[in-house]
C-alpha positions in Angstrom: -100.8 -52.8 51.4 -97.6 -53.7 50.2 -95.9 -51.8 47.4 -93.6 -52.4 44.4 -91.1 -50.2 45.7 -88.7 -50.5 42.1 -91.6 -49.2 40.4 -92.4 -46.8 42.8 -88.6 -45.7 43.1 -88.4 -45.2 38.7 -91.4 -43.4 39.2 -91.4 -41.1 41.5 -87.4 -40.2 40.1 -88.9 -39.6 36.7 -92.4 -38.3 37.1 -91.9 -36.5 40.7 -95.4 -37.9 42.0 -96.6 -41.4 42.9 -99.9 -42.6 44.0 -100.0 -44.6 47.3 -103.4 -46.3 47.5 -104.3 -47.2 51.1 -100.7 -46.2 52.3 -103.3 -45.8 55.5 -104.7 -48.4 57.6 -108.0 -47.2 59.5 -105.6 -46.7 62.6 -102.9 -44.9 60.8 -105.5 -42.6 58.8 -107.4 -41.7 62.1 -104.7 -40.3 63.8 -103.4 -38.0 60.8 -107.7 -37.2 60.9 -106.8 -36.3 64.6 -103.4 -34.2 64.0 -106.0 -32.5 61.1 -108.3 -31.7 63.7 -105.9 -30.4 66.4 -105.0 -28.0 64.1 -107.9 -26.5 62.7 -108.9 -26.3 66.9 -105.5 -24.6 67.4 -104.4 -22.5 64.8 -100.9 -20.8 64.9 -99.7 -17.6 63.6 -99.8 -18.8 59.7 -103.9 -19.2 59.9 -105.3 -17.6 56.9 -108.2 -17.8 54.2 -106.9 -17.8 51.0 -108.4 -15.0 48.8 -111.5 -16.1 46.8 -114.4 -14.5 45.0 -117.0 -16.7 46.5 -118.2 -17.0 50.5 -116.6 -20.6 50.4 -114.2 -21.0 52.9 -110.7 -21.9 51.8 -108.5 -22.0 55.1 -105.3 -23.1 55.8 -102.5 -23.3 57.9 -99.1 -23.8 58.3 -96.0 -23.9 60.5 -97.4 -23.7 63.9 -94.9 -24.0 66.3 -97.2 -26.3 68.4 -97.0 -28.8 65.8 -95.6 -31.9 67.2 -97.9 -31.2 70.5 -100.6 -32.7 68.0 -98.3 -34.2 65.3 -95.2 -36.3 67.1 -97.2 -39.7 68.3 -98.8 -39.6 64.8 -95.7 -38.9 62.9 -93.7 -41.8 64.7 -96.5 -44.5 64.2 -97.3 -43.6 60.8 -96.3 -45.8 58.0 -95.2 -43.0 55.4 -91.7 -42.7 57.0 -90.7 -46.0 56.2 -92.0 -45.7 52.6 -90.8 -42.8 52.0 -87.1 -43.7 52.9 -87.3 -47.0 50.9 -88.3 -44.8 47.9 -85.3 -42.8 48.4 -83.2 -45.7 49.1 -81.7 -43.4 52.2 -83.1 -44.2 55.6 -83.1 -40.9 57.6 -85.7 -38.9 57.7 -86.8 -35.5 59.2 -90.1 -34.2 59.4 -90.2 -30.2 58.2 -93.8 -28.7 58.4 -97.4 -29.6 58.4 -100.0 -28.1 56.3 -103.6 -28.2 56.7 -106.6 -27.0 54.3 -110.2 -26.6 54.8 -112.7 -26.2 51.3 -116.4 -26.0 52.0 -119.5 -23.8 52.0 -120.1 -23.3 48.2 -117.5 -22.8 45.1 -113.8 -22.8 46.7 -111.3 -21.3 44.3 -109.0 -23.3 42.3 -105.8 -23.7 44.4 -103.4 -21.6 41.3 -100.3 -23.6 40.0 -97.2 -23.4 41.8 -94.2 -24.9 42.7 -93.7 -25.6 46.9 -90.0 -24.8 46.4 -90.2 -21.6 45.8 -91.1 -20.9 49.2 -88.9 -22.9 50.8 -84.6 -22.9 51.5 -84.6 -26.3 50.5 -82.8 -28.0 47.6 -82.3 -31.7 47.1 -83.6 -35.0 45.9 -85.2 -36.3 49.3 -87.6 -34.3 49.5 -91.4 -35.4 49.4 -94.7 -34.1 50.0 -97.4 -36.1 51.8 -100.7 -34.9 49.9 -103.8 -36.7 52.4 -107.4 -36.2 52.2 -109.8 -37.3 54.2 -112.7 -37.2 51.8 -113.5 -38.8 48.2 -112.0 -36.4 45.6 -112.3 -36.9 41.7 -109.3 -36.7 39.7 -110.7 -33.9 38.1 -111.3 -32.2 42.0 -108.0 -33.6 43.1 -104.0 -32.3 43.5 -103.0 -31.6 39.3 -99.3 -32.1 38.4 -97.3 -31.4 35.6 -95.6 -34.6 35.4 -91.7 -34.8 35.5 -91.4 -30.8 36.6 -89.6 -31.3 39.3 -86.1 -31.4 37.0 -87.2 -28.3 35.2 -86.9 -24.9 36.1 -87.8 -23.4 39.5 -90.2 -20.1 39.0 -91.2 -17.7 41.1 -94.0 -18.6 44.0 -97.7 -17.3 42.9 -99.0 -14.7 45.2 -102.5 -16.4 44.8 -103.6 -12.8 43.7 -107.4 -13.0 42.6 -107.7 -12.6 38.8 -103.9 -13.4 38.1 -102.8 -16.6 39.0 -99.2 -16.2 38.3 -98.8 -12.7 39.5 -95.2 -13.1 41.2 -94.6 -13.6 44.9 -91.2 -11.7 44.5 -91.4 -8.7 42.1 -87.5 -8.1 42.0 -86.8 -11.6 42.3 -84.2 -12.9 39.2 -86.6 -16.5 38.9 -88.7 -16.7 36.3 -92.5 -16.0 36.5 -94.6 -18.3 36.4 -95.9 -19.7 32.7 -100.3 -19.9 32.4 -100.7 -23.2 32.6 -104.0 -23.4 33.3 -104.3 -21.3 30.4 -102.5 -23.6 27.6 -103.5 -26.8 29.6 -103.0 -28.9 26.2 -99.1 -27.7 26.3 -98.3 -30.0 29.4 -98.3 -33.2 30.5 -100.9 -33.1 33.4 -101.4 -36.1 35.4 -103.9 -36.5 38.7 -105.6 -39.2 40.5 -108.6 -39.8 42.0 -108.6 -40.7 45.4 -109.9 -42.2 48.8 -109.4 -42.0 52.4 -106.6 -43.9 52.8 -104.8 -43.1 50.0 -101.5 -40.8 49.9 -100.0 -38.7 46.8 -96.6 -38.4 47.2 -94.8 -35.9 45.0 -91.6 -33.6 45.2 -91.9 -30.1 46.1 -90.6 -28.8 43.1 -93.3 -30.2 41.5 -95.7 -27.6 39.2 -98.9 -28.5 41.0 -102.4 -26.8 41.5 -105.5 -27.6 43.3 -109.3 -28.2 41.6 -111.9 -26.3 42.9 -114.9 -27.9 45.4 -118.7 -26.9 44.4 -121.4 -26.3 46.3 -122.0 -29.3 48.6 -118.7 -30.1 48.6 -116.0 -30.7 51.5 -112.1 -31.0 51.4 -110.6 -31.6 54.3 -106.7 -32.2 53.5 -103.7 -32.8 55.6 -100.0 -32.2 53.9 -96.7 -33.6 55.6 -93.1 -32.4 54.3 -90.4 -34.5 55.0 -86.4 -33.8 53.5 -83.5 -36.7 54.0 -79.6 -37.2 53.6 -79.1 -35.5 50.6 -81.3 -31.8 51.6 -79.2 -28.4 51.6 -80.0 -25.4 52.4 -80.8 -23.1 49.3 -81.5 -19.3 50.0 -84.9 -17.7 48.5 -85.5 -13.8 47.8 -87.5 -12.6 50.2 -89.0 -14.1 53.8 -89.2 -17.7 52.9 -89.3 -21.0 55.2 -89.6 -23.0 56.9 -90.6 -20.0 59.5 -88.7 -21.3 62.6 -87.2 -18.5 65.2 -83.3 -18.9 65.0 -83.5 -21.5 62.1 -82.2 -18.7 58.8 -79.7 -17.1 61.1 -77.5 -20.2 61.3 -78.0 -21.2 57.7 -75.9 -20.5 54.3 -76.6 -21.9 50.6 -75.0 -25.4 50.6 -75.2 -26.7 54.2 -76.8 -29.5 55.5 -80.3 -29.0 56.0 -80.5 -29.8 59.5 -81.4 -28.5 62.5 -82.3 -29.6 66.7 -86.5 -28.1 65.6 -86.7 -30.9 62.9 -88.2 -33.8 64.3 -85.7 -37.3 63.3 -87.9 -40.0 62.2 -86.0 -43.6 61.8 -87.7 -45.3 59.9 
């Protein structure tokens, strides 16, 4: 569908997030269903089930360096490149890393807020997170923002430690911790959408964001694509941090050019 790409461009500057509804045509959304499903049937070395108090699965995965064998021919036919760009207003683009998650089998923990960044060596303002799902999810069951955090301060990542959401990834680390904010929900200005198959949330990666829970009967089956453009540098992180590529951190200081032969070049 086409898009008011001014609006679009204010927004996602301002707020850090945009809804794109039916960014994907039944063509374009079954072949990111198919890259979904090539990773779930080939998981790499960042496979994991996130900690949960329940017998719900909460799976994801992350980084495989077999991506593009199941990602490339989806990534170069997919619209989002080209919208992505124009809401930029750059036009090269590099895809980073894929995530997948898997929620089903009873009452899935709430994914606890955090910020992307802080788990990445990445700085910039083209920068943008892909957020897909391939079922129906409520707004209130859908991706949570904080709307315009992405200019704010950049905490320390959660370590998604049962019973303390905002427990620190980093103990020594000098970045903040994180503030409850599911705690003092009324103190923020939380924004989320409800959306189809189809539809893409776009945000930045700095982005305070956090995941609603699935109940009993429930499936989530969501695909995330990160993508950085002209502008990215690298910018160094306490601890092991990624993108975890072999060779990649070695080569890298604080203020270069994120750029590198493993990224896959998208021209839109």
């Amino acid at each position: 569908m086409p898009f008011d790409m001014p609006s679009l461009r204010e927004t996602y500057a301002r707020d850090g997030v945009v809804l794109l509804p039916r960014a994907l045509d039944d063509k374009a959304l079954a072949e990111a269903l198919a890259a979904w499903e090539w990773s779930v049937a080939n998981p790499g070395p960042g496979a994991s089930r996130i900690p949960s108090r329940s017998e719900a699965t909460f799976y994801q995965d992350l980084y495989n360096p077999r991506c593009l064998d199941g990602y490339a021919a989806m990534l170069r036919a997919s619209p989002l490149p080209a919208i992505i760009a124009d809401i930029w207003g750059a036009p090269d683009l590099w895809f980073m890393y894929e995530q997948v998650f898997l929620k089903e089998g009873g009452e899935a923990r709430r994914t606890p807020w955090h910020q992307d960044s802080s788990y990445l060596t990445i700085a910039g303002n083209h920068l943008a997170v892909a957020w897909i799902t391939f079922d129906p999810v409520s707004a209130a069951g859908s991706l949570e923002f904080v709307r315009g955090s992405h200019r704010g301060v950049l905490y320390n990542g959660s370590s998604f430690k049962l019973g303390d959401d905002t427990a620190p990834l980093h103990a020594d680390a000098p970045m903040p911790r994180l503030p409850d904010i599911e705690a003092n929900r009324g103190a923020y200005d939380i924004v989320s959408f409800a959306v189809e198959p189809g539809d893409v949330v776009l945000f930045h990666p700095t982005m305070l964001h956090g995941g609603g829970p699935t109940r009993p009967g429930q499936r989530r089956r969501t695909l995330t694509l990160r993508f950085f453009g002209d502008d990215a540098v690298y910018d160094e992180r306490p601890g092991p941090a990624g993108p975890r590529m072999d060779g990649f951190h070695k080569d890298m200081k604080s203020g270069d050019p994120f750029r590198h032969p493993m990224f896959l070049k998208l021209n839109p």
